[in-house]
C-alpha positions as CSV (number, residue, x, y, z in Angstrom):
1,X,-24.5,-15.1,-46.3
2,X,-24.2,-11.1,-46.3
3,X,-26.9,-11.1,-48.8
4,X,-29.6,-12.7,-46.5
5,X,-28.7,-10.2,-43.5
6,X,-30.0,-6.6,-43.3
7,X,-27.2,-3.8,-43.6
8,X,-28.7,-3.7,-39.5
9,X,-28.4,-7.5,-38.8
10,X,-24.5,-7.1,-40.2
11,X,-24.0,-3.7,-38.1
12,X,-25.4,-6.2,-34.9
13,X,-22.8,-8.7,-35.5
14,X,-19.6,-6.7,-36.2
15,X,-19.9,-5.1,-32.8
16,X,-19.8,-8.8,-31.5
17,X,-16.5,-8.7,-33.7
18,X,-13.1,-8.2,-31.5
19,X,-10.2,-9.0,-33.8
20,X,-9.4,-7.4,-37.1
21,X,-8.3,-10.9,-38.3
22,X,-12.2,-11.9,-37.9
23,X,-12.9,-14.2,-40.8
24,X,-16.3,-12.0,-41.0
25,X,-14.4,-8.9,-42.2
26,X,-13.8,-10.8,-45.5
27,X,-16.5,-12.3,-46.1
28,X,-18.3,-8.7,-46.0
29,X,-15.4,-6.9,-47.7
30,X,-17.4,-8.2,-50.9
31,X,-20.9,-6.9,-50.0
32,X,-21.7,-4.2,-52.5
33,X,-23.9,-2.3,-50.2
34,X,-22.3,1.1,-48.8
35,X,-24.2,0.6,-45.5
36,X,-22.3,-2.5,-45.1
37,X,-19.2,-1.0,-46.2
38,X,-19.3,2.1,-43.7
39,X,-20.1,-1.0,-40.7
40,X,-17.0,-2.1,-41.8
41,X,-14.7,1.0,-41.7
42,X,-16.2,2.0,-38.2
43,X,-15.6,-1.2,-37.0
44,X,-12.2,-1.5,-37.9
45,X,-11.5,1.8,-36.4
46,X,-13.1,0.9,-33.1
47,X,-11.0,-2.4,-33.1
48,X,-7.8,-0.2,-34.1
49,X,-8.4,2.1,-31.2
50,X,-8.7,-0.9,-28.9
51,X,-5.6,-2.5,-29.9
52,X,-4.0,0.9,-29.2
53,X,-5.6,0.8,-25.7
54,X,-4.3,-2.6,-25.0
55,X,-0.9,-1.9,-26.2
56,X,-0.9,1.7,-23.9
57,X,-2.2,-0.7,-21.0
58,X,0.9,-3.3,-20.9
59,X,2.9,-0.5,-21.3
60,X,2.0,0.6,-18.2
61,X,3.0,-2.8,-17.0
62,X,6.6,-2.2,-17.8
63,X,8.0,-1.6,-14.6
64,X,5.6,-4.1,-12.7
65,X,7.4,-6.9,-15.1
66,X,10.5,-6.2,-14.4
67,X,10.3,-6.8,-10.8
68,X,7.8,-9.7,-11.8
69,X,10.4,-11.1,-13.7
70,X,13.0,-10.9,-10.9
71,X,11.0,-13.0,-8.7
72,X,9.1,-10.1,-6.7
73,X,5.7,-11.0,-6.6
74,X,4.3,-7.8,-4.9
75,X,4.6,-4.7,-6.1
76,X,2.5,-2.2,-4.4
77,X,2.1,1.5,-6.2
78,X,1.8,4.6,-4.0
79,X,0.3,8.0,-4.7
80,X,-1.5,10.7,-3.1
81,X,-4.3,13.3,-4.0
82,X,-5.5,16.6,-2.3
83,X,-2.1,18.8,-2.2
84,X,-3.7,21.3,-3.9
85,X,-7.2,22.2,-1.8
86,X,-7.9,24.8,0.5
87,X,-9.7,22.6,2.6
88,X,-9.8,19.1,3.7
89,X,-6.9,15.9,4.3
90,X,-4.0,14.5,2.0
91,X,-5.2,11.2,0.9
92,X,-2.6,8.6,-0.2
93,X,-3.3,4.4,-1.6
94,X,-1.1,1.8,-1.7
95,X,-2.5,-1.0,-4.0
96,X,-0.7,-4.6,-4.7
97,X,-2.0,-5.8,-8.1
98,X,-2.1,-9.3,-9.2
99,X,-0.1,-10.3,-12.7
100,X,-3.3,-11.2,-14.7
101,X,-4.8,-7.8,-13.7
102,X,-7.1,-6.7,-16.6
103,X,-9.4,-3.5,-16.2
104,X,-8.2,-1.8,-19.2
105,X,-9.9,1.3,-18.4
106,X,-7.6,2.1,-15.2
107,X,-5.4,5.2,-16.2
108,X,-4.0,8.5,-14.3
109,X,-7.2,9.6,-12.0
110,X,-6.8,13.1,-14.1
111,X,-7.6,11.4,-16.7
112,X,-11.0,9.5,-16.5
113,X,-14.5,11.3,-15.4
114,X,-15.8,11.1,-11.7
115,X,-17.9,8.4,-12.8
116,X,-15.5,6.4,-14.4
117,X,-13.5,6.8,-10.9
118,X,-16.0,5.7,-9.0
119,X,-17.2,2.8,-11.5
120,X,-13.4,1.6,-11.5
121,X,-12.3,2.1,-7.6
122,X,-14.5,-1.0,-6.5
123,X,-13.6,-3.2,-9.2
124,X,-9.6,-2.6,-8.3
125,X,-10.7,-3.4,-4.7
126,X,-11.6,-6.4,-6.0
127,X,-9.0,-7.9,-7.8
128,X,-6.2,-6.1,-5.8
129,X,-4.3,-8.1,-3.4
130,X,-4.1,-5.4,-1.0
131,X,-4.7,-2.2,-0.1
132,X,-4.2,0.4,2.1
133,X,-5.6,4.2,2.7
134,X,-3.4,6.9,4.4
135,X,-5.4,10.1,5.5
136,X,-3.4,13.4,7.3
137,X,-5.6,15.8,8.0
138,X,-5.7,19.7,7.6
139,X,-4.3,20.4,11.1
140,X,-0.8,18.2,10.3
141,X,-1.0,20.2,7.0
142,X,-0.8,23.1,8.5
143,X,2.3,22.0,10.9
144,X,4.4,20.1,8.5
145,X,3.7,21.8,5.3
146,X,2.1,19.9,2.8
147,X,4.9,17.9,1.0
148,X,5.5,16.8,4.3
149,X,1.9,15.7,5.5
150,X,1.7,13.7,1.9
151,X,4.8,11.1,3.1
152,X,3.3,10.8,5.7
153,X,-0.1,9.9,4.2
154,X,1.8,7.4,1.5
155,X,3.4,6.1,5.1
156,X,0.2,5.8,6.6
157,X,-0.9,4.0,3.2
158,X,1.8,1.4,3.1
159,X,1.3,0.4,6.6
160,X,-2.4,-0.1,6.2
161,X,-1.8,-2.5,3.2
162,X,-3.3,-5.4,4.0
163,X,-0.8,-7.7,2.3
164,X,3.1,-6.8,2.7
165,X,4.7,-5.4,-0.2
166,X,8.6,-6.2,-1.2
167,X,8.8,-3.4,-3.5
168,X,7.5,0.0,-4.0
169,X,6.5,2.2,-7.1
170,X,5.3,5.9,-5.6
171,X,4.6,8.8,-8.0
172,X,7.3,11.4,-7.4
173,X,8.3,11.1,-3.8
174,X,10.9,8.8,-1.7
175,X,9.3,7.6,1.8
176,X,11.0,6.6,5.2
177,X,11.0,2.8,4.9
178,X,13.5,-0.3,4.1
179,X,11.6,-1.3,1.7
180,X,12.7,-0.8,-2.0
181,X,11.4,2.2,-3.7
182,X,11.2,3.3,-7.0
183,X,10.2,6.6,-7.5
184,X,8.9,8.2,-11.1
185,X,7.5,11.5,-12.3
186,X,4.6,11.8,-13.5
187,X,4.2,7.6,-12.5
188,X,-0.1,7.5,-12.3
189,X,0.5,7.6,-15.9
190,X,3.3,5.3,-16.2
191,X,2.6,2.7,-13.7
192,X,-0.8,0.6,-13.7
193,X,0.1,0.2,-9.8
194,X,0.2,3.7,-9.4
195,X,-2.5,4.1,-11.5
196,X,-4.9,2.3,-9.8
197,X,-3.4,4.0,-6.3
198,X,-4.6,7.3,-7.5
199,X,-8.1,6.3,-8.7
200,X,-8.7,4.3,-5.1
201,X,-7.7,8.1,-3.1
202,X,-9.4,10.1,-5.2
203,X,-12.3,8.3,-4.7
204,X,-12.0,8.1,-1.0
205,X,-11.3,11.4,-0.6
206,X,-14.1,12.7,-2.6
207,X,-16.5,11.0,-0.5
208,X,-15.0,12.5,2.7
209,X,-15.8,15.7,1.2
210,X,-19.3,14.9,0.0
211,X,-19.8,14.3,3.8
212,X,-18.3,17.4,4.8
213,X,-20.2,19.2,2.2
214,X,-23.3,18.2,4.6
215,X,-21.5,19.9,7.8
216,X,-20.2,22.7,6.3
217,X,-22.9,24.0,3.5
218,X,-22.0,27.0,1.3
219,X,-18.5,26.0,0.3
220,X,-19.4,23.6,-3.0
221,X,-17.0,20.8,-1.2
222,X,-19.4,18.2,-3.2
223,X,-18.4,20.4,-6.7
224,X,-14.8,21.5,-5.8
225,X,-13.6,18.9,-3.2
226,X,-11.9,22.0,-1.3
227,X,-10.3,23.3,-4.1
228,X,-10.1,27.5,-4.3
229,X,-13.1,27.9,-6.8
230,X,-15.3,30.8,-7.2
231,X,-18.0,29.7,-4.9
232,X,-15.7,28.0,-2.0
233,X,-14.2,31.7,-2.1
234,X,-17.1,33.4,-2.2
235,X,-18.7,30.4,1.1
236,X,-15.5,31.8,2.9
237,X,-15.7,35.5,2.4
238,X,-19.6,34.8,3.6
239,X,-19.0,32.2,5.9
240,X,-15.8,32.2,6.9
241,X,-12.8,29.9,7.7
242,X,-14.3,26.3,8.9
243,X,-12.2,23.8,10.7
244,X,-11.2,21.4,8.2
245,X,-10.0,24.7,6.2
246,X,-6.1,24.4,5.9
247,X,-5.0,27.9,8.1
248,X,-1.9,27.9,6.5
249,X,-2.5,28.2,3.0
250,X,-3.3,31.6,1.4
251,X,-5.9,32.8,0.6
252,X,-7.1,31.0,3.2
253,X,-5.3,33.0,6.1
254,X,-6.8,36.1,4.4
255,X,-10.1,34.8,5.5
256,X,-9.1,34.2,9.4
257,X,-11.2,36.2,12.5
């Protein structure tokens, strides 16, 4: 059969291929030509790197299981982003995942590009069973200190979920609540729950500051989201100190009138 197909025809149908047990494989393994040969090799190593994936996405599962397997349906994940700007609020998600959940591509925010954030965020929105956005802006920053003001965005998170959660997974913090808690370091990149948390407030908190990048011009907020880059120093030093500008963290106090 390889014979009668173009080294091009057999390149179009391995990418249809998505197990390396594919009957096809064999059947080619025989094909004397070395274009045929090299479809072969690349394809295999595309399907080896996808098993890989797979096998790093259920173990991101792990912990979700175990509470699966005891009976506790949902599971929410909690983490925050924006600790580290200059400017702008803490954002935190809470997101409640169902057990067939399947978008292999959800990872640690840090991870994955801008637009494979904001490709991803909607589609976990879909699927989730619920979630729920906590926002403290830059002047509860600026009186609780930051670590503060990001419980109490994860708090503001886990009462906005939309579907009540009977256990919790949150990336390296403890919260005031009864509910059960399981706290992990570094968990947006051991928890799918947390995972998908982190993409769904970065998102959300890059848009807010696209839209303050429209109010307050000359910062780069669209480029930098508020972090202390070259040009948000250089908007202050021109501009100076706007109000979503967090007064209590340096160098931003440097700037103040």
């Amino acid at each position: 059969m390889s014979e009668q197909l173009t080294v091009k025809q057999i390149e179009e149908q391995l990418k249809k291929v998505d197990s390396l047990n594919d009957p096809l494989f064999l059947r080619l393994k025989t094909d004397p030509r070395s274009g045929v040969q090299k479809a072969i090799v690349k394809n295999e190593r595309r399907l080896h790197k996808q098993q890989e994936r797979q096998i790093e996405f259920q173990n991101r599962f792990k912990y979700e299981q175990e509470f699966w397997h005891q009976g506790i349906n949902y599971v929410a994940g909690i983490d925050e982003v924006g600790r580290g700007p200059l400017a702008g609020p803490v954002v935190a998600a809470a997101v409640i995942l169902p057990k067939n959940f399947d978008l292999i591509e959800v990872n640690d925010s840090k991870q994955l590009s801008a637009n494979q954030r904001a490709n991803l965020a909607p589609l976990i929105q879909q699927e989730a069973l619920g979630i729920g956005i906590g926002e403290i802006d830059n002047t509860i920053i600026d009186r609780v200190n930051i670590y503060e003001a990001a419980k109490l965005a994860m708090q503001e998170a886990l009462s906005n979920l939309t579907q009540a959660p009977e256990q919790l997974i949150i990336d390296a913090m403890k919260i005031n609540t009864v509910i059960p808690q399981l706290s992990l370091i570094k968990g947006d990149a051991k928890s799918i729950s947390i995972s998908a948390a982190s993409i769904v407030a970065k998102v959300y908190r890059d848009q807010i500051m696209s839209q303050y990048a429209q109010q307050y011009p000359g910062y780069g907020f669209e480029n930098n989201d508020g972090y202390g880059t070259k040009e948000h120093l250089t908007g202050l030093e021109l501009y100076g100190v706007t109000p979503i500008h967090r007064q209590s963290f340096s160098p931003v106090k440097k700037f103040m009138k």
